[in-house]
C-alpha positions, 0 to 999 in steps of 0.5 A: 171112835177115837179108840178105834182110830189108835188101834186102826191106823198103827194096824194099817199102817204095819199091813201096808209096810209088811206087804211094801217090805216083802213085796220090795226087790232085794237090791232095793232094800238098805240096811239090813236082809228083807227076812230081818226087816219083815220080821221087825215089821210084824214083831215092833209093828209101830217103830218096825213100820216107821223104820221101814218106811223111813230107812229100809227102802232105797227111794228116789226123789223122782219116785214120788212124782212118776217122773224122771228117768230110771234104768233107761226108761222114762217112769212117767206115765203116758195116755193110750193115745200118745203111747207110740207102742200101745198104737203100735199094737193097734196097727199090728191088730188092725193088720191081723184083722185085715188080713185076706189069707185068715179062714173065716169059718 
């Protein structure tokens, strides 16, 4: 089990940080081109993921925790029911819905 688990987690590891790598806006990238970080993933799986994950992406402390404002927006998360514009949309639907000029056929 044990042997299973050395060879699994490093695995696992270098999927999740080639797929976080390429899957990475350009702007958000340090250091070095993505083609470069990419390649050092997959060829170094073991130091090529520790180094993306420690040096390779521009992280902010507020992305850890959905909270924060980022670019004008807030990141946090907000139910359905207290989203203004997701309600918005429903008033919008209901109004289609309502509408006496729509053929109903």
């Amino acid at each position: 089990m044990l042997r299973v688990l050395m060879f699994l987690v490093p695995l696992a590891l270098s999927v999740y940080a080639f797929i976080d790598c390429i899957s990475t806006k350009d702007d958000d990238i340090r250091h070095m081109p993505k083609p470069l970080w990419a390649l050092l993933v997959l060829v170094f799986p073991l130091v090529g993921s520790l180094s993306w994950l420690i040096a390779g992406k521009k992280r902010s402390p507020a992305a850890d925790g959905w909270s924060g404002v980022r670019g004008g927006r807030s990141r946090q998360w907000v139910a359905p029911d207290d989203n203004p514009d997701f309600l918005k949309s429903l008033d919008e639907d209901r109004d289609k819905d309502d509408d006496p000029r729509r053929d109903e056929s």
